[in-house]
C-alpha positions in Angstrom: 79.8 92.0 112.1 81.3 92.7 108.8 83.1 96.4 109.3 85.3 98.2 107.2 87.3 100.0 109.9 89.2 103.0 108.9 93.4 102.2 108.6 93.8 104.6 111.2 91.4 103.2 113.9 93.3 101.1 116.3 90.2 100.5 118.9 86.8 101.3 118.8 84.0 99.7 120.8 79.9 98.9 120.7 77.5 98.7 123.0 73.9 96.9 123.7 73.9 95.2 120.2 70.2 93.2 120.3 70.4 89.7 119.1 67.3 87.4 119.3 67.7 86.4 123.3 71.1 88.1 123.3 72.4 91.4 123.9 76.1 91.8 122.8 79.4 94.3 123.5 82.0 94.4 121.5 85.7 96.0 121.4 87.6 96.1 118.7 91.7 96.5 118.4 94.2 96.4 115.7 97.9 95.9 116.2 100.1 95.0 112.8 99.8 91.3 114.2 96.5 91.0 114.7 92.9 91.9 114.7 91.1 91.3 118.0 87.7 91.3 119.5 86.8 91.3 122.7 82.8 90.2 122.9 80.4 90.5 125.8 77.2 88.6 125.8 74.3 88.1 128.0 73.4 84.5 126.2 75.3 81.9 124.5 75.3 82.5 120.6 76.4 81.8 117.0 78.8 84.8 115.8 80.0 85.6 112.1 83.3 88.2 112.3 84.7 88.9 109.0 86.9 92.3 108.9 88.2 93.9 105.9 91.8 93.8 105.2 94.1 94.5 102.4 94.4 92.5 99.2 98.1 92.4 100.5 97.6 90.8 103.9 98.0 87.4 104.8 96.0 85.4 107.5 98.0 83.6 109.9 95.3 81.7 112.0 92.5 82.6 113.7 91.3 81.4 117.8 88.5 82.1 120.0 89.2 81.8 123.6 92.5 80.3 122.9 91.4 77.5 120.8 92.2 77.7 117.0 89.0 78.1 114.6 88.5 77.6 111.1 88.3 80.6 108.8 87.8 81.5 105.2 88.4 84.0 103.1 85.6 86.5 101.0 88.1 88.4 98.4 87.3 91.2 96.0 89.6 93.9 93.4 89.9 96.2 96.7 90.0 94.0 99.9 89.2 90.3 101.2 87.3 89.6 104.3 88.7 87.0 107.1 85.4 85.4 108.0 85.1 83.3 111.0 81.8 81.9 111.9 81.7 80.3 115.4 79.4 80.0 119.1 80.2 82.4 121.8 79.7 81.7 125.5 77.4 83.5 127.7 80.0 86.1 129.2 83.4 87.1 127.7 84.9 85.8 124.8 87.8 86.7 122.7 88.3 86.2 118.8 91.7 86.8 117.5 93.0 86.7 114.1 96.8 86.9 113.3 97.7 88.9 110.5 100.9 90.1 108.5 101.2 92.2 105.9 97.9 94.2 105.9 97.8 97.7 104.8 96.0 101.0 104.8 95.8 104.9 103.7 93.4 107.3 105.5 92.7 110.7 105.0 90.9 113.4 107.3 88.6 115.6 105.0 86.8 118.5 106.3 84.0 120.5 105.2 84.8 123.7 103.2 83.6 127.2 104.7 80.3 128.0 103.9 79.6 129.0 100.5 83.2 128.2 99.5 84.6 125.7 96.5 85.4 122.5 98.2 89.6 122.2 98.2 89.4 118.5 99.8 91.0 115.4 98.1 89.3 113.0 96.6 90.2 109.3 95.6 89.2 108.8 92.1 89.9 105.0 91.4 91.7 102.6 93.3 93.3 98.9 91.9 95.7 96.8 93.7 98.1 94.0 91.2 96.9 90.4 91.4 99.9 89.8 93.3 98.9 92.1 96.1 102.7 93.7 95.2 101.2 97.2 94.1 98.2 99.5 94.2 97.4 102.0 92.0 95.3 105.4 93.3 94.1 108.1 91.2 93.4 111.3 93.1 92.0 114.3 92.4 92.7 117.9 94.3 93.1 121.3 94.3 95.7 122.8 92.2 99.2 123.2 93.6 97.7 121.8 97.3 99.9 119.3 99.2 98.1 116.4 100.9 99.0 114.4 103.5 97.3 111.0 104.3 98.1 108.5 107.2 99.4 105.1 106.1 98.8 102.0 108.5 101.7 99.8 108.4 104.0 101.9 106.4 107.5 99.4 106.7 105.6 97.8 104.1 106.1 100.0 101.4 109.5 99.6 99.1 108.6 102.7 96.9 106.0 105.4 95.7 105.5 107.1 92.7 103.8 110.0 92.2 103.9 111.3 95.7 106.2 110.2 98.8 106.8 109.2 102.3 107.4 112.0 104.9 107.5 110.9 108.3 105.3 107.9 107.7 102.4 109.8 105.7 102.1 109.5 102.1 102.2 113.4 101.0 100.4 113.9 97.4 101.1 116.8 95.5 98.4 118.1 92.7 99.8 119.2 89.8 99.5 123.0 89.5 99.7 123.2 85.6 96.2 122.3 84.6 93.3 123.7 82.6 91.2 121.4 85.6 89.6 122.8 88.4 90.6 119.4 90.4 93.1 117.9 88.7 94.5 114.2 88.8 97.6 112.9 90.1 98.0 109.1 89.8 100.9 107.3 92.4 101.6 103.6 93.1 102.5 102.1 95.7 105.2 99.1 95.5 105.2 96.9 98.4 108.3 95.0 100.0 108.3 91.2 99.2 
């Protein structure tokens, strides 16, 4: 179970997973300390976690029913994956992995109106500094619209350019002075130490 879970999802659960002799539940929760998964299994098994979190965050440690595992770590340019492979017990189990640091933006887009020119934002490129101090987003938007995207953990943030923080969302504004139909706006995100 590799998942990329929105920034904004704090719990989400999944039911009668099939595998081999096994058939699995899982539930899924996200503080700024930690990633947690409760798992539910009809037969004993071998498991492989490894959630996506920011190029930012730092792993702390990492147990299954109380007991420390061993973990590693999968990193690209836009995340790393905590992977922890490890045998569950028939029954209930619990992984946990502590976490600091880790990061997110989401954004809600709907559909336009039928037949209408879609005015959504849209993330153009995305790069985070090999110090895990910045990232670097390119969006692109309707002209003169205001934006406002949710922001997991937003203490961690020292500064913005190109947009700002209003009441712990990061608000982009597209410029309005363009020959585009969607133009760009570029902001960066500096991150406390």
């Amino acid at each position: 179970l590799g998942p990329h879970v929105p920034a904004d999802w704090t719990t989400f659960a999944i039911h009668n997973v099939r595998a081999g002799d096994a058939t699995l539940d899982f539930a899924y929760s996200k503080t700024a300390d930690a990633i947690d998964l409760m798992i539910e299994s009809t037969a004993n098994a071998s498991f492989e976690f490894s959630p996506a979190a920011s190029p930012r965050a730092r792993i702390v440690g990492t147990e299954v029913n109380g007991s420390r595992v061993p973990f590693q770590i999968s990193k690209s340019a836009s995340d790393q994956h905590i992977v922890v492979r490890t045998n569950i017990s028939k029954g209930k189990n619990e992984l946990r992995i502590r976490i600091k640091n880790d990061f997110g933006i989401s954004y809600h887009s709907s559909l336009p109106a039928l037949g209408s020119a879609s005015l959504g934002l849209r993330l153009i490129s995305n790069s985070w500094s090999a110090s895990g101090d910045e990232e670097s987003l390119e969006f692109a938007g309707a002209a003169g619209a205001r934006y406002e995207l949710g922001v997991w953990n937003p203490g961690q943030i020292a500064s913005v350019d190109g947009a700002e923080i209003s009441n712990g969302k990061l608000a982009v504004s597209v410029p309005t002075n363009s020959s585009e139909p969607y133009p760009h706006q570029k902001v960066v995100i500096h991150f406390t130490r």
